[in-house]
C-alpha positions in Angstrom: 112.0 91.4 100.2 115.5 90.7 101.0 117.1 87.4 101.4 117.2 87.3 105.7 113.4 88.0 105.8 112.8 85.2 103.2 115.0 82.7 105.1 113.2 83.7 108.3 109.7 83.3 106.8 110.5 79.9 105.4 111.8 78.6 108.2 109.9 79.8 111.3 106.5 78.3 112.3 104.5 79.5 114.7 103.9 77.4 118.0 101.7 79.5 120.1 101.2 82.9 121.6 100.5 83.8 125.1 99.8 86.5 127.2 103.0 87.2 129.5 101.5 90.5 131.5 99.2 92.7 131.6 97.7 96.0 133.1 94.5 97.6 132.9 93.2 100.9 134.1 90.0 103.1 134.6 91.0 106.6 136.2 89.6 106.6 139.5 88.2 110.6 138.4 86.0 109.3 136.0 83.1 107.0 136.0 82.3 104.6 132.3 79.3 106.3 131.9 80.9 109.9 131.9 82.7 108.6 129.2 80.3 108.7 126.9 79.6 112.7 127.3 83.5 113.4 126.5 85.6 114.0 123.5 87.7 111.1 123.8 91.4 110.4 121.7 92.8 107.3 120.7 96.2 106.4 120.9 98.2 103.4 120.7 101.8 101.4 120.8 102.8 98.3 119.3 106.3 96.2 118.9 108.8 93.5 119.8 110.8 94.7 122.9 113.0 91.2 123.3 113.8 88.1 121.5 115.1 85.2 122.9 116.6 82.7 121.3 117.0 78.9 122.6 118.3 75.3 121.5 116.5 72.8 121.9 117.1 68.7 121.1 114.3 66.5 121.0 115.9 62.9 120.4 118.4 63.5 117.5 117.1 66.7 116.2 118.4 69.7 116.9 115.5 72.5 117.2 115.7 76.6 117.3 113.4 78.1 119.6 112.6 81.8 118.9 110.6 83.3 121.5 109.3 87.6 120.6 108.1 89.6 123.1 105.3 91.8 121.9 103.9 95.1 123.4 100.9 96.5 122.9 99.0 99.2 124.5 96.2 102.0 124.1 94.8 104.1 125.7 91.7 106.8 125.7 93.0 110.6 126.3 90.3 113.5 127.1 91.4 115.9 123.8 91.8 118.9 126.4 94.0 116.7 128.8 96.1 114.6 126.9 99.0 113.9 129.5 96.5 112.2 131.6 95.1 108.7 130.2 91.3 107.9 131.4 91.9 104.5 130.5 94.8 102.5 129.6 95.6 98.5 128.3 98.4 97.2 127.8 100.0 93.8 127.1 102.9 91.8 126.7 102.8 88.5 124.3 105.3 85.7 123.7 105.1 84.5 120.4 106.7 81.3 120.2 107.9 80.2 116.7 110.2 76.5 116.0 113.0 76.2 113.7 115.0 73.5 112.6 117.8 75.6 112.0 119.6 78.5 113.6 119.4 81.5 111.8 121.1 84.8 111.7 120.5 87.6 114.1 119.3 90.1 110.8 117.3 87.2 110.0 115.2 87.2 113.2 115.1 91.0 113.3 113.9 91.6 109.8 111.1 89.3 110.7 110.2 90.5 113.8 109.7 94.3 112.5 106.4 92.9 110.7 105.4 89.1 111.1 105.1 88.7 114.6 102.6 91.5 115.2 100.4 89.8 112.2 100.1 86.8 114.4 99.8 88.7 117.9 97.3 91.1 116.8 94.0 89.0 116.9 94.6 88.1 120.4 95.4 92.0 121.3 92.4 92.7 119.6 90.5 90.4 121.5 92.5 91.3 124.9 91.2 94.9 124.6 87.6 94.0 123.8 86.8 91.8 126.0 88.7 94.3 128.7 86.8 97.0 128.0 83.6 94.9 128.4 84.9 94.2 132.0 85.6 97.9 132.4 82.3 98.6 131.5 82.7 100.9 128.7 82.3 101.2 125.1 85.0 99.0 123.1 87.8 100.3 121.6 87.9 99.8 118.2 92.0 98.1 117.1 92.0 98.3 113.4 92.7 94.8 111.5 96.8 94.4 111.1 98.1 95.8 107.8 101.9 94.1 107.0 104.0 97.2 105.3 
């Protein structure tokens, strides 16, 4: 683990994480039973897009604000039509971490490659279940988050 990654995870705590946008869609070909009779493919995306950086003072501190934008998104493909999603999900998070110290752009990257999507993944997890309850169809299973 090199030394920007170790200073990052030290030093950033997460705050919270919050959904930021969102878009879900059912073909308007195919009905949620019909899915069920089809040979169906999984595919999915994941990673931070933006970081933003902020200072912050509360009294006489001095605070870093680090603020990931993290994208996520499946989607179900019929295996014979794969240009043509049946059903897609996707979501932006903001997760929100606090330090008391500014630290280096390599710093911030290094952690965003594989910390931040450890802490955003239950709630994508969660998103895409409970949507796919809404759209009426079976859930689509998101694997548990593996760092490396």
């Amino acid at each position: 683990m090199s030394e920007d990654l170790e200073k990052a995870i030290a030093s950033l705590a997460v705050s919270e994480v919050r959904l930021r946008s969102s878009t879900i869609r059912l073909t308007e070909d195919v009905e949620p039973a019909e899915l069920k009779n089809r040979p169906m493919e999984v595919q999915g995306l994941r990673g931070v897009g933006k970081i933003k950086e902020i200072s912050l003072k509360e009294g006489d501190e001095d605070w870093w604000e680090y603020n990931f934008f993290y994208t996520a998104g499946v989607r179900l493909v019929d295996q014979d039509h794969a240009d043509d999603p049946v059903v897609e999900i996707h979501a932006t998070f903001n997760a929100v971490y606090r330090s008391r110290e500014k630290l280096s752009s390599v710093s911030v990257k290094s952690f965003s490659e594989e910390h931040v999507g450890y802490h955003v993944w239950p709630y994508w997890r969660e998103y895409v279940q409970s949507s796919c309850m809404r759209l009426a169809i079976a859930p689509i299973r998101i694997p548990l988050y593996r760092i490396g």
